[in-house]
ZADO-1210 file (C-alpha; in nm, 4 decimals, padded with zeros to 6 digits):
<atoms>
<atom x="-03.2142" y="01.3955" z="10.3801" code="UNK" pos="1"/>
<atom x="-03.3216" y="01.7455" z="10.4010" code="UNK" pos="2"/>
<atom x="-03.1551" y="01.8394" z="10.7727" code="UNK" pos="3"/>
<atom x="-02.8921" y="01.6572" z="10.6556" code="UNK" pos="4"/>
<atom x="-02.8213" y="01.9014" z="10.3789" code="UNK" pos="5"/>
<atom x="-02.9927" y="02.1931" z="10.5505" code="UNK" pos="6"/>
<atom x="-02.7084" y="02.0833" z="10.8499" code="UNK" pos="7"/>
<atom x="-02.4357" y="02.0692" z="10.5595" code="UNK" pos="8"/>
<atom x="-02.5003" y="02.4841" z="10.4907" code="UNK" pos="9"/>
<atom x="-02.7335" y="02.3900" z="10.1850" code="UNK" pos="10"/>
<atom x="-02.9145" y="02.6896" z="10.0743" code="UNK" pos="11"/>
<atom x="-03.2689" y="02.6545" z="09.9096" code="UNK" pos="12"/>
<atom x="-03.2059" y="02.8370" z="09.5667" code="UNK" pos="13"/>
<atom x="-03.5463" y="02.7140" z="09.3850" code="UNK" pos="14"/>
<atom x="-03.9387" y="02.5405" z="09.4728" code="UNK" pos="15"/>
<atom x="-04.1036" y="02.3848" z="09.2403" code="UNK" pos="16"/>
<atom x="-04.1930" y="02.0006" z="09.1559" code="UNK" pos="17"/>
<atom x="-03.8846" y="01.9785" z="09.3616" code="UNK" pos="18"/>
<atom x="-03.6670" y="02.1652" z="09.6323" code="UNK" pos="19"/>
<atom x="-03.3354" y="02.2760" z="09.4604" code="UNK" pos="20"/>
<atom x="-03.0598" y="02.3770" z="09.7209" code="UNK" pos="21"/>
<atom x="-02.7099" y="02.4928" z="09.6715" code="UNK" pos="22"/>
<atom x="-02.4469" y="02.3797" z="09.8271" code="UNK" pos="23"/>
<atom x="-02.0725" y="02.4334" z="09.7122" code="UNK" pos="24"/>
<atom x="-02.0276" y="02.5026" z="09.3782" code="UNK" pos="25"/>
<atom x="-02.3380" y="02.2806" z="09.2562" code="UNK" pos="26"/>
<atom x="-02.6905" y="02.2304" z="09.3664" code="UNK" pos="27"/>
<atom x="-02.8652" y="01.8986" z="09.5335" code="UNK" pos="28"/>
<atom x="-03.2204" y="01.8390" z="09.3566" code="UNK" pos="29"/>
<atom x="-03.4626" y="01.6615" z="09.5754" code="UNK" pos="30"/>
<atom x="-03.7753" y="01.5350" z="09.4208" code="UNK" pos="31"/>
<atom x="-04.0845" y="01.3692" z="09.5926" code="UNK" pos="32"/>
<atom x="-04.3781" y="01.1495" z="09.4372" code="UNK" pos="33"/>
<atom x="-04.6041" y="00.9368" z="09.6657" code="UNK" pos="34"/>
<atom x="-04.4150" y="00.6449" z="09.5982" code="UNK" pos="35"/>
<atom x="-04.0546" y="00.7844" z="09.5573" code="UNK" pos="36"/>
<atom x="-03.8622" y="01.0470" z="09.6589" code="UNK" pos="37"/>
<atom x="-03.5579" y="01.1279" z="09.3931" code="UNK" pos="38"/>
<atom x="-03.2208" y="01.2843" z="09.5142" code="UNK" pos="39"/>
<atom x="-02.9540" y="01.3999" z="09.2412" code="UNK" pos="40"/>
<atom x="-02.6401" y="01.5394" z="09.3460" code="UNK" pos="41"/>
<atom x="-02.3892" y="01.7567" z="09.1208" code="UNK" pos="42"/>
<atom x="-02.0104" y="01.6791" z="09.1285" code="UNK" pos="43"/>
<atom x="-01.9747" y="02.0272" z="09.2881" code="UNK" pos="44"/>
<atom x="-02.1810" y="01.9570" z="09.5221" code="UNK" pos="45"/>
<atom x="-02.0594" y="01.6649" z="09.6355" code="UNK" pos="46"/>
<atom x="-01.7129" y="01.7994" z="09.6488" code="UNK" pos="47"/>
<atom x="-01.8149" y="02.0448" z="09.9020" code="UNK" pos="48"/>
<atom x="-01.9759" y="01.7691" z="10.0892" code="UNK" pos="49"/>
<atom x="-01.6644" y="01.5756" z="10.0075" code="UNK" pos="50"/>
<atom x="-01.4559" y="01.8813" z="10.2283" code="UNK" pos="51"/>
<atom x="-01.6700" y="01.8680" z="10.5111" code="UNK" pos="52"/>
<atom x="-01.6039" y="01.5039" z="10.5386" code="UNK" pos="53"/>
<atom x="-01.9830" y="01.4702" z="10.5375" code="UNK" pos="54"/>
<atom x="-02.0185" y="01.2292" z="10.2823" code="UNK" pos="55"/>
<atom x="-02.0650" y="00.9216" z="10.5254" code="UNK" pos="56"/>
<atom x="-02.3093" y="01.1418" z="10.7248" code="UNK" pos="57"/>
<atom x="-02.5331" y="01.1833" z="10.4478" code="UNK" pos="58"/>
<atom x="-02.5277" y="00.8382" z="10.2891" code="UNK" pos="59"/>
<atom x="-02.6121" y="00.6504" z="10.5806" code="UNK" pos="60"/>
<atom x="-02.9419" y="00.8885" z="10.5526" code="UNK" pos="61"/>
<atom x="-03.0360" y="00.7485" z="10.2542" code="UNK" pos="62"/>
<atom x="-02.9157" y="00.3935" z="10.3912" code="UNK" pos="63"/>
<atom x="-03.2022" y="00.3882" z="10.6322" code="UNK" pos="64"/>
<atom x="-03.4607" y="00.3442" z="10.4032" code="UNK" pos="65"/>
<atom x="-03.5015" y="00.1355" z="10.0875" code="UNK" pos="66"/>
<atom x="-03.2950" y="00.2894" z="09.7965" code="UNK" pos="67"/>
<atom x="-03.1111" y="00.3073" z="09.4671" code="UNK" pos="68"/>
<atom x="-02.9047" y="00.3994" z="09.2995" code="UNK" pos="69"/>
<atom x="-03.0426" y="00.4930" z="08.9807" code="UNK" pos="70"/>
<atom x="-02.7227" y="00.6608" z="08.7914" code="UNK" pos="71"/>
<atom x="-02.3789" y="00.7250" z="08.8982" code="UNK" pos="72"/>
<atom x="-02.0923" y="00.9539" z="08.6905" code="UNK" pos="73"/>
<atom x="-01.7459" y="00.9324" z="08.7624" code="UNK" pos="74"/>
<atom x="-01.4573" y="01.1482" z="08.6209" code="UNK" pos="75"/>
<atom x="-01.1028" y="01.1614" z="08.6479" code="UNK" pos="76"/>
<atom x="-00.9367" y="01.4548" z="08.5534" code="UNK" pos="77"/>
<atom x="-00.5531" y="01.4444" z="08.4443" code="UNK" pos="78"/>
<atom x="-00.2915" y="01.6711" z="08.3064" code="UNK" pos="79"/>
<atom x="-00.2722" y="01.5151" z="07.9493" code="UNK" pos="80"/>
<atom x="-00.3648" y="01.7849" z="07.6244" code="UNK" pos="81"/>
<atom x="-00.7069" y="01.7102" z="07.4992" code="UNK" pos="82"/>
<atom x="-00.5625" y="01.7384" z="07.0989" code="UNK" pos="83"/>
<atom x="-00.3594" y="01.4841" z="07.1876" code="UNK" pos="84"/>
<atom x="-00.5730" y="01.2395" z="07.3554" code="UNK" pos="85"/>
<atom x="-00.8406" y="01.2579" z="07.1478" code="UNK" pos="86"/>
<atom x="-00.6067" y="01.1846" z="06.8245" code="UNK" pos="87"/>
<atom x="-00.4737" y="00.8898" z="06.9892" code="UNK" pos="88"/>
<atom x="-00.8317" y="00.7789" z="07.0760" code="UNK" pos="89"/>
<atom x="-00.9543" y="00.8165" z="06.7415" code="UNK" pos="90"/>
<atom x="-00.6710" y="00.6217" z="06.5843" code="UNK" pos="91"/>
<atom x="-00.6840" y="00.3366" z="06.8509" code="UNK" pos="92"/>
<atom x="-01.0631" y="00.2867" z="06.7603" code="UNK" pos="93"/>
<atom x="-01.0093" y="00.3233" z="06.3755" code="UNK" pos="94"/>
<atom x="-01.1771" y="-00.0223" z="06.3053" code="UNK" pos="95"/>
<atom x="-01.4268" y="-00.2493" z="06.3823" code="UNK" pos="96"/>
<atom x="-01.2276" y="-00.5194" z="06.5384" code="UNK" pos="97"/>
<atom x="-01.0457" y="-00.2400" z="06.7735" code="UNK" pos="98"/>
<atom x="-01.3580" y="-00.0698" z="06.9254" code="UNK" pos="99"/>
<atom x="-01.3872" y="-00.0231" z="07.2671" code="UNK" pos="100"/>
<atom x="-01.6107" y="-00.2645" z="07.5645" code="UNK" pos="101"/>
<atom x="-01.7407" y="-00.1166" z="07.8822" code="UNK" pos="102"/>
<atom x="-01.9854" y="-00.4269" z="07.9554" code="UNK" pos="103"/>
<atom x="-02.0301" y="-00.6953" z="07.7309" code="UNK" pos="104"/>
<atom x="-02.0280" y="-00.5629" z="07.3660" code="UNK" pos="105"/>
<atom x="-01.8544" y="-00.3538" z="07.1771" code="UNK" pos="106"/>
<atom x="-01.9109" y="-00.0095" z="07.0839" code="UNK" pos="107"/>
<atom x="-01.8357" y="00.2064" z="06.7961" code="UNK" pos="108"/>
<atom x="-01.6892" y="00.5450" z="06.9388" code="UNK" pos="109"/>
<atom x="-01.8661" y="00.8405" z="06.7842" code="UNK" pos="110"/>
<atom x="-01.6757" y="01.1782" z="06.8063" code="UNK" pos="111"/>
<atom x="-01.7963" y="01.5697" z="06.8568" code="UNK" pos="112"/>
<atom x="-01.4623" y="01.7561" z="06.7135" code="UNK" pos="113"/>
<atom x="-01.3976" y="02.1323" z="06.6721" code="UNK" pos="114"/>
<atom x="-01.0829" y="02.3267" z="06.5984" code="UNK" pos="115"/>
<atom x="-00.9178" y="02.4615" z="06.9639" code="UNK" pos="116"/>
<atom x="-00.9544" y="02.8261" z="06.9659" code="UNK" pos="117"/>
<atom x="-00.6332" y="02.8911" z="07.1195" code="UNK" pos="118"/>
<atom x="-00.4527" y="02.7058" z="06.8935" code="UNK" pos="119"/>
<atom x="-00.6717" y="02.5437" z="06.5874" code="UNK" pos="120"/>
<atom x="-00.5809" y="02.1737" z="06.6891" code="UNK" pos="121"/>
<atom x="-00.8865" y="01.9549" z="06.6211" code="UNK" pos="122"/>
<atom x="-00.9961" y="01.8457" z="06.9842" code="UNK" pos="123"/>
<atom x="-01.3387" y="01.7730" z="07.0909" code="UNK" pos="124"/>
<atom x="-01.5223" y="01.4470" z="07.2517" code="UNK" pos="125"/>
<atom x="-01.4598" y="01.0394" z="07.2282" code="UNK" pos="126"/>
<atom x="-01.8579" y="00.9338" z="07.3474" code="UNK" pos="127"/>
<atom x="-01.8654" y="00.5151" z="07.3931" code="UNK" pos="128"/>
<atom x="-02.1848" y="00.3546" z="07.4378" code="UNK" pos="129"/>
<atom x="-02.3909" y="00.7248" z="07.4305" code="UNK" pos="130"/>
<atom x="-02.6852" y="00.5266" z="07.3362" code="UNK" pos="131"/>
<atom x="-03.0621" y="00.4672" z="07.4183" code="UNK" pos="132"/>
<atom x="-03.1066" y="00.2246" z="07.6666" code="UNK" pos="133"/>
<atom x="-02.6613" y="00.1622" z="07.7036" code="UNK" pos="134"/>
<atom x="-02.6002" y="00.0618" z="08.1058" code="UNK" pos="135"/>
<atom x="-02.2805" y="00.1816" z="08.0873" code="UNK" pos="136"/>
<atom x="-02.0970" y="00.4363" z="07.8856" code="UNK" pos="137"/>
<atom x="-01.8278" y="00.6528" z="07.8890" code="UNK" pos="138"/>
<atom x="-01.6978" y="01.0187" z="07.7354" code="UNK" pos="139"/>
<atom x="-01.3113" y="01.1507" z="07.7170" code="UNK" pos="140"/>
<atom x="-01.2918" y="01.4855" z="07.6478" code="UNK" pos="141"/>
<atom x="-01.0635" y="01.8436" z="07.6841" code="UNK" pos="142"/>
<atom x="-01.1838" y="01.9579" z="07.9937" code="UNK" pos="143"/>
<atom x="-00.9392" y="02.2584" z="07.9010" code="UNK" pos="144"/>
<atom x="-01.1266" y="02.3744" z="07.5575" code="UNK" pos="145"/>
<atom x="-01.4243" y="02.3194" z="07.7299" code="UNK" pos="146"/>
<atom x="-01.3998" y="02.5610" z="08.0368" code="UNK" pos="147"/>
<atom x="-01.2951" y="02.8085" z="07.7896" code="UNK" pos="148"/>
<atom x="-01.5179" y="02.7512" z="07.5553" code="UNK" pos="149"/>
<atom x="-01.8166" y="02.8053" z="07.8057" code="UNK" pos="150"/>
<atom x="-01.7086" y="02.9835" z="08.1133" code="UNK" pos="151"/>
<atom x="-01.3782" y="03.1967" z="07.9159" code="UNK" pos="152"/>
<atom x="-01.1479" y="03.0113" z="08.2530" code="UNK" pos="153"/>
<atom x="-00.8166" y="02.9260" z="08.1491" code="UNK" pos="154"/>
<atom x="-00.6653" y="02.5868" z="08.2935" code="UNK" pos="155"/>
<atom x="-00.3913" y="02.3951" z="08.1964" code="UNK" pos="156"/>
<atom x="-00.4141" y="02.1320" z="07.9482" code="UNK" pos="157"/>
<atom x="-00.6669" y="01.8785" z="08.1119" code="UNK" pos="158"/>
<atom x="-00.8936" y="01.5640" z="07.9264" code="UNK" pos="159"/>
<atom x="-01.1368" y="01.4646" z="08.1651" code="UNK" pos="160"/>
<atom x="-01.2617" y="01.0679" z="08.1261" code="UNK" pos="161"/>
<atom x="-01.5908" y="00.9961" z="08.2322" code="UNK" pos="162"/>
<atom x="-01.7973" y="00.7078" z="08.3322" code="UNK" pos="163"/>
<atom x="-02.1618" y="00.6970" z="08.3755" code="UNK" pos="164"/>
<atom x="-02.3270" y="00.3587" z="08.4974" code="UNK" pos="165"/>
<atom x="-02.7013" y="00.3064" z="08.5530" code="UNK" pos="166"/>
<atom x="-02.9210" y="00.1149" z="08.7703" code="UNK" pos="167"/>
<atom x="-02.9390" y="-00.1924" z="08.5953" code="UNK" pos="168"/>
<atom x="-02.5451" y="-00.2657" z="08.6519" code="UNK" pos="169"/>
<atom x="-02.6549" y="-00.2184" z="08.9926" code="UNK" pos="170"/>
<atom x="-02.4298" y="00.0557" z="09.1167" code="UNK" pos="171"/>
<atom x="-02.4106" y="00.1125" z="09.5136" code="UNK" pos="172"/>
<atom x="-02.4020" y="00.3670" z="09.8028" code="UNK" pos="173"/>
<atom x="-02.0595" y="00.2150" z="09.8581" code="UNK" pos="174"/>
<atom x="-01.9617" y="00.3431" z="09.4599" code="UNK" pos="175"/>
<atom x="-02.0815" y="00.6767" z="09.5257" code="UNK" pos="176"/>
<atom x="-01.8590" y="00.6257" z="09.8881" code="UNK" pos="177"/>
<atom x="-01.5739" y="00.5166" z="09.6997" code="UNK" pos="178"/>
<atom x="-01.5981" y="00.5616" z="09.3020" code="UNK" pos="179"/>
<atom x="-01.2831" y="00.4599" z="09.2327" code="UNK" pos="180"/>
<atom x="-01.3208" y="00.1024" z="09.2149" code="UNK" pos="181"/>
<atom x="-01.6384" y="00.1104" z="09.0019" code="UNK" pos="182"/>
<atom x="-01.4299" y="00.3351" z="08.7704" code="UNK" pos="183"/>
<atom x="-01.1388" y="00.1545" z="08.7756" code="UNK" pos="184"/>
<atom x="-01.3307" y="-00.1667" z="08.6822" code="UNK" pos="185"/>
<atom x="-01.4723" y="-00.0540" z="08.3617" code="UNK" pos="186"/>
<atom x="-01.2692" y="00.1915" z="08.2425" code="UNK" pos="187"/>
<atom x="-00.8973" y="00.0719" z="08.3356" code="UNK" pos="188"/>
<atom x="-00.8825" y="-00.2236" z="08.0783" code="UNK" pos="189"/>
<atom x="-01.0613" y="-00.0026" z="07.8138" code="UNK" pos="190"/>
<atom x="-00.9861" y="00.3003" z="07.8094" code="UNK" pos="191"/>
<atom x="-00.7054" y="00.3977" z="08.0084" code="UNK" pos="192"/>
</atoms>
């Protein structure tokens, strides 16, 4: 795994417990035990491996040996304003009998909202199953406050919906190859 990032113009950026590289505009954290060796891959990352059309290349590395896949996030981006999503979200889930189901049971939504600085609209974050031990969970949220709120970068309006599943739904190399049907399964009759 580590010529095939070294070979993908990875960069080692910190040594520690573990060998941080950067590659693109993320890092690639590679951790080693005597019984395991942990790999964890930032979306920025991956897109730059995504460019190089490398991604193939460097899975079937890790499909040599006995793996798993221990977490997996998936985001869509789209073009909708986070105000308004996250109003819509909060009145779809108003009760009980409407919350949301990314598994088997239902969730009660919990929110994070704040007042837009560009335009004092009450945006913020929809979290669904952000709880201790939840296999699958998701977060909509605008992706457009956000990037100005930390990094001052002005984008158009953007809500970003993310899904995170964990090893015990079993996700795959083949999810991380193609995430859109693992997000499409648990998020399109829910949430979207």
């Amino acid at each position: 795994v580590q010529y095939a990032i070294d070979s993908l113009g990875g960069s080692i950026t910190a040594l520690d417990k573990a060998i941080t590289y950067s590659l693109g505009n993320g890092t690639i954290r590679i951790q080693s035990t005597p019984h395991f060796h942990s790999v964890s891959i930032s979306g920025g990352s991956l897109a730059r491996i995504r460019e190089l059309r490398r991604l193939d290349y460097l899975l079937t590395c890790f499909a040599e040996v006995p793996h798993s896949v221990t977490r997996l996030d998936v985001a869509l981006d789209t073009n909708q304003d986070g105000p308004d999503v996250i109003d819509h979200y909060h009145k779809r889930f108003s009760s009980s009998s409407r919350y949301p189901k990314l598994s088997r049971k239902t969730v009660e939504p919990s929110y994070i909202l704040k007042r837009r600085s560009s335009d004092n609209r009450l945006t913020g974050t929809v979290y669904i199953g952000h709880t201790k031990g939840t296999k699958v969970s998701a977060r909509i949220y605008d992706k457009q406050a956000d990037l100005l709120d930390k990094n001052g970068v002005s984008v158009p309006p953007t809500t970003r919906y993310e899904l995170t599943v964990r090893k015990d739904m079993k996700p795959s190399l083949r999810d991380v190859f193609q995430p859109s049907a693992i997000f499409w399964h648990y998020m399109g009759n829910t949430l979207i």
